[in-house]
C-alpha positions as CSV (number, residue, x, y, z in Angstrom):
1,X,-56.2,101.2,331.7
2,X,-59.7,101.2,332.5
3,X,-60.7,104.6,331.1
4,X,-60.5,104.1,327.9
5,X,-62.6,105.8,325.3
6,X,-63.8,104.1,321.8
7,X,-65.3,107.1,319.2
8,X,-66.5,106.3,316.3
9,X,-65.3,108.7,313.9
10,X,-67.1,107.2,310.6
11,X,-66.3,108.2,307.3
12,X,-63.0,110.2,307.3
13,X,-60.6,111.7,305.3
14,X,-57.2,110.5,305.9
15,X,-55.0,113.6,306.5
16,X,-58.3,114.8,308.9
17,X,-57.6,111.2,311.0
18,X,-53.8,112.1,311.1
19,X,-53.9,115.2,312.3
20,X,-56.9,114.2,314.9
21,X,-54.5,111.6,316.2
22,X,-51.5,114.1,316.9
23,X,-53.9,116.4,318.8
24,X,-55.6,113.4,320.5
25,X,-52.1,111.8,321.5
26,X,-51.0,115.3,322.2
27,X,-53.9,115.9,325.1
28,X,-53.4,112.0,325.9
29,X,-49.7,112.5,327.0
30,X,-50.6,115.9,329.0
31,X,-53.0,113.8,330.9
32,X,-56.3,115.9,329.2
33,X,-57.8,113.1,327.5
34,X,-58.3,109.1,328.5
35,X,-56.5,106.8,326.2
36,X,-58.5,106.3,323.1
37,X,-59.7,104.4,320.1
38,X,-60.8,105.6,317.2
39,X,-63.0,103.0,314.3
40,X,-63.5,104.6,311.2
41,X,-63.4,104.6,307.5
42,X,-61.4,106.3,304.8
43,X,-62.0,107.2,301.1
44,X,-59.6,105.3,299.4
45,X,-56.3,106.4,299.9
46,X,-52.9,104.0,299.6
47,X,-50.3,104.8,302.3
48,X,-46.8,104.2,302.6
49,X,-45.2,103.9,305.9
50,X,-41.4,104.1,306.9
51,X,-40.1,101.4,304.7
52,X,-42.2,102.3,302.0
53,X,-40.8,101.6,298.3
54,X,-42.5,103.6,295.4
55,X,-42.1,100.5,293.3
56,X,-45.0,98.8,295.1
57,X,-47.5,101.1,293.5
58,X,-48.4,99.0,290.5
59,X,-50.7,101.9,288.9
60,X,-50.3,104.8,287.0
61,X,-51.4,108.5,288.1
62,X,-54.4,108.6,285.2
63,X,-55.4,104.9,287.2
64,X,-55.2,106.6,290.5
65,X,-57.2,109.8,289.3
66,X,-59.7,107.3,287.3
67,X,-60.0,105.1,291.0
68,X,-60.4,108.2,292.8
69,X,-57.2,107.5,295.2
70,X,-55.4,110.0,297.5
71,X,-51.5,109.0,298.5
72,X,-49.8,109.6,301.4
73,X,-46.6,108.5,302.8
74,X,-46.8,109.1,307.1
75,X,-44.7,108.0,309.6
76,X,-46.1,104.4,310.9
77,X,-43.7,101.2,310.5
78,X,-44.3,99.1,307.0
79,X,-44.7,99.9,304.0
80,X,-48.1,100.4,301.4
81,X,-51.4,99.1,302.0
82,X,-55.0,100.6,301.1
83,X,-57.5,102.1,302.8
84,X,-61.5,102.4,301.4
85,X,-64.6,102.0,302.1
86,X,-66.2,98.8,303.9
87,X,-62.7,98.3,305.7
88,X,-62.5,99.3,309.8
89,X,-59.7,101.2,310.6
90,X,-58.6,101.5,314.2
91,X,-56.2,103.9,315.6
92,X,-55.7,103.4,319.6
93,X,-53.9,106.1,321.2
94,X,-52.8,104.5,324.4
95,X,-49.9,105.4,326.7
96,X,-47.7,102.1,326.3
97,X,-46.5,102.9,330.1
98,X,-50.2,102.3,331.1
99,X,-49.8,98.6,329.7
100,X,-46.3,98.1,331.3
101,X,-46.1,100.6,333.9
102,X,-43.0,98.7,335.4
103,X,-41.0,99.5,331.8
104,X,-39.1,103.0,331.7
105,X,-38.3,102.2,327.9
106,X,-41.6,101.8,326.1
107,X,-40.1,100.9,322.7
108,X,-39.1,97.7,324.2
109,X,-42.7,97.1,324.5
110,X,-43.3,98.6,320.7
111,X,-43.1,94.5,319.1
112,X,-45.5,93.2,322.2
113,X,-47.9,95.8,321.2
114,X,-48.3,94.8,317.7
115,X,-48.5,91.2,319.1
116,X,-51.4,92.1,321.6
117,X,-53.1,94.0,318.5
118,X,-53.3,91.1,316.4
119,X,-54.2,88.6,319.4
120,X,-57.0,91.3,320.0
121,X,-58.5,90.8,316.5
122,X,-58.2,86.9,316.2
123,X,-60.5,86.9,319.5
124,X,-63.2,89.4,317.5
125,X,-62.6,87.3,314.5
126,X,-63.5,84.1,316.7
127,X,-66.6,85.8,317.4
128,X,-67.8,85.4,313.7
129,X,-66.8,81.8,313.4
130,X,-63.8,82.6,311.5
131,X,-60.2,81.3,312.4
132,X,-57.3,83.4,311.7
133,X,-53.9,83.6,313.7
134,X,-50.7,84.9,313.4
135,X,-47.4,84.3,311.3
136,X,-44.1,84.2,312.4
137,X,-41.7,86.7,311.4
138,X,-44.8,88.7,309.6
139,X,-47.5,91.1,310.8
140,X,-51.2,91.4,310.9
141,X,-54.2,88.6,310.8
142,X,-54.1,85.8,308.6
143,X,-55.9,82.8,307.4
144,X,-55.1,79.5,306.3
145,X,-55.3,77.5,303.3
146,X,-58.0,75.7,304.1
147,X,-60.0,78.2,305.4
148,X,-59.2,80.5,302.5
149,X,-60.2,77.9,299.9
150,X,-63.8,79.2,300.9
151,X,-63.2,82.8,298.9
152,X,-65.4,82.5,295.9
153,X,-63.8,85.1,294.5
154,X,-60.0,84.3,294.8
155,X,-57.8,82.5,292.4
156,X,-57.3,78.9,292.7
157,X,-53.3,78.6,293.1
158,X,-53.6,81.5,295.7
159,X,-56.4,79.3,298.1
160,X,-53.4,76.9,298.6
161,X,-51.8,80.2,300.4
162,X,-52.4,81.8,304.2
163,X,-54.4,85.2,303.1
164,X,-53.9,88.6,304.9
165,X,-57.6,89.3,306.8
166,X,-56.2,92.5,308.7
167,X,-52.8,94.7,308.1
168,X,-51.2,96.3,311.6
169,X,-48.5,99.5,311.1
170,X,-48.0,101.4,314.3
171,X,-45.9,103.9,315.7
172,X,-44.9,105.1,319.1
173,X,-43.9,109.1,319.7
174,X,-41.7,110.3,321.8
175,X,-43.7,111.1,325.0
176,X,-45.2,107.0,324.3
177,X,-48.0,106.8,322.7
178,X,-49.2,105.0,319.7
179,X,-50.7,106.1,316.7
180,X,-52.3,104.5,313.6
181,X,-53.5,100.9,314.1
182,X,-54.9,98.3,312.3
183,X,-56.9,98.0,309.6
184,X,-59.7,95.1,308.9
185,X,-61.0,94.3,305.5
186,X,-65.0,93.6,306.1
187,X,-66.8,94.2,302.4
188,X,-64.2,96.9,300.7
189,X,-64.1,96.8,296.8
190,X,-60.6,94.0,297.0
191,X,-60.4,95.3,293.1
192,X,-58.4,98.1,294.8
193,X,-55.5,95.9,296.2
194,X,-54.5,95.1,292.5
195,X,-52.9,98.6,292.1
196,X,-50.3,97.8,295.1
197,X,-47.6,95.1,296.3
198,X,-49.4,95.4,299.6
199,X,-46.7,95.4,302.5
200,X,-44.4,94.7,300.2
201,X,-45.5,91.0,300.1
202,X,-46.9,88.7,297.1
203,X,-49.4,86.9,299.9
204,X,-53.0,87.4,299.3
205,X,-55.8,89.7,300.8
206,X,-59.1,88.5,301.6
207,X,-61.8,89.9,303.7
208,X,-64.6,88.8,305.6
209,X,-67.4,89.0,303.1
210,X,-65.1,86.7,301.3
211,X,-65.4,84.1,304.2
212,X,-68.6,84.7,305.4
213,X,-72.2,84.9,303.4
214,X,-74.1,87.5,304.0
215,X,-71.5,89.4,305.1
216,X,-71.4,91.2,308.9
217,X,-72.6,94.6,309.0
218,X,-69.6,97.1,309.8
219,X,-71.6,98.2,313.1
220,X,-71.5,94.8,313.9
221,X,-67.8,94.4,313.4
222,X,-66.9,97.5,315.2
223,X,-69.1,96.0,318.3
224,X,-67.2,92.9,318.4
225,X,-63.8,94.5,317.9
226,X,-64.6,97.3,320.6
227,X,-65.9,94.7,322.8
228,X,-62.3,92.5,322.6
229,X,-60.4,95.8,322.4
230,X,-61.3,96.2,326.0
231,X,-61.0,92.7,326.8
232,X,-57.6,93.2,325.6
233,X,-56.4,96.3,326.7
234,X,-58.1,97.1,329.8
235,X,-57.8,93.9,331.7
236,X,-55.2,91.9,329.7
237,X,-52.0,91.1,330.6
């Protein structure tokens, strides 16, 4: 897969990135466009995917009109996480027969994807001296104890915990290709993860300016993650 197109898309509405996805992935599977990832940014918006549960929305409609936050419940795997400002969102649109050509059933390939995303992030994250890696039986980009005892801002009993860094929820259509992604947290406003159970989990989120001081500029980020998104993707494995 070695045409691949990154587009920065910016600041975004959700719904807008949704329904550029299914026209993307529509031109994608009819062989009109290269495969495709897009880095942006939403307003803040909570999403629930196809396990969602309504009881892992901790705050009340006057909170969410007070916080200016948009919901939406869409069709990738998990359940609800948060979107905002100062976190990079990716969405690769790839045909998952172009990474396994030799594979007739690409949703046997649906769990190796999610694997290769996360792999792809711990090798950007390496990039800024921070170590995160994987955990089994869960999804996304995490950290350790000891490296999350450097958050200034977290509680003490949760430092002794592994802390989320990035949140993955993907889907595959019919025709094979993904949609929605992965999403980063560089320097969002973390007051915003209080309103949610996110994934359904008690762990912790933490995000780069937490880690790092100053923290990376988000053109920066999205140059190191485009830069190991090809690594990844175009010549990996």
């Amino acid at each position: 897969m070695n045409n691949l197109i990154i587009e920065d898309v910016g600041l975004i509405e959700y719904e807008l990135a949704w329904k550029l996805q299914d026209e993307y992935a529509a031109e994608i599977a009819e062989g009109k466009r290269p495969p495709t990832l897009l880095l942006l940014e939403h307003p803040h918006v909570y999403t629930f995917g196809r396990k969602g549960h309504a009881e892992n929305l901790l705050w009340s409609e006057e909170q969410l009109k007070q916080k200016g936050i948009s919901i939406h419940w869409v069709d990738r795997g998990g359940d609800v996480t948060y979107h905002g400002p100062g976190q990079l969102v990716g969405y690769p649109l790839i045909p998952l027969t172009a990474l396994k050509p030799d594979r007739v059933d690409v949703k046997s390939d649906y769990v190796g994807y999610i694997r290769k995303l996360e792999k792809m992030l711990i090798v950007a994250m390496a990039q800024f001296g921070v170590v995160t890696g994987q955990r089994p039986g869960l999804t996304g980009v995490w950290i350790q104890a000891d490296v999350h005892s450097r958050c200034p801002r977290c509680k003490p009993a949760d430092k002794q915990k592994p802390a989320k860094l990035a949140a993955i929820g993907v889907k595959v259509d019919a025709r094979g290709i993904s949609r929605h992604g992965f999403a980063l947290n560089v320097n969002p406003d973390m007051d915003y993860w209080d309103g949610i159970i996110a994934c359904g989990l008690s762990e912790p989120v933490v995000s780069l300016a937490d880690l790092l001081n100053p923290a990376p500029k988000m053109e920066e980020v999205k140059a190191k993650v485009a830069s190991a998104f090809r690594e990844g993707f175009e010549t990996g494995d």
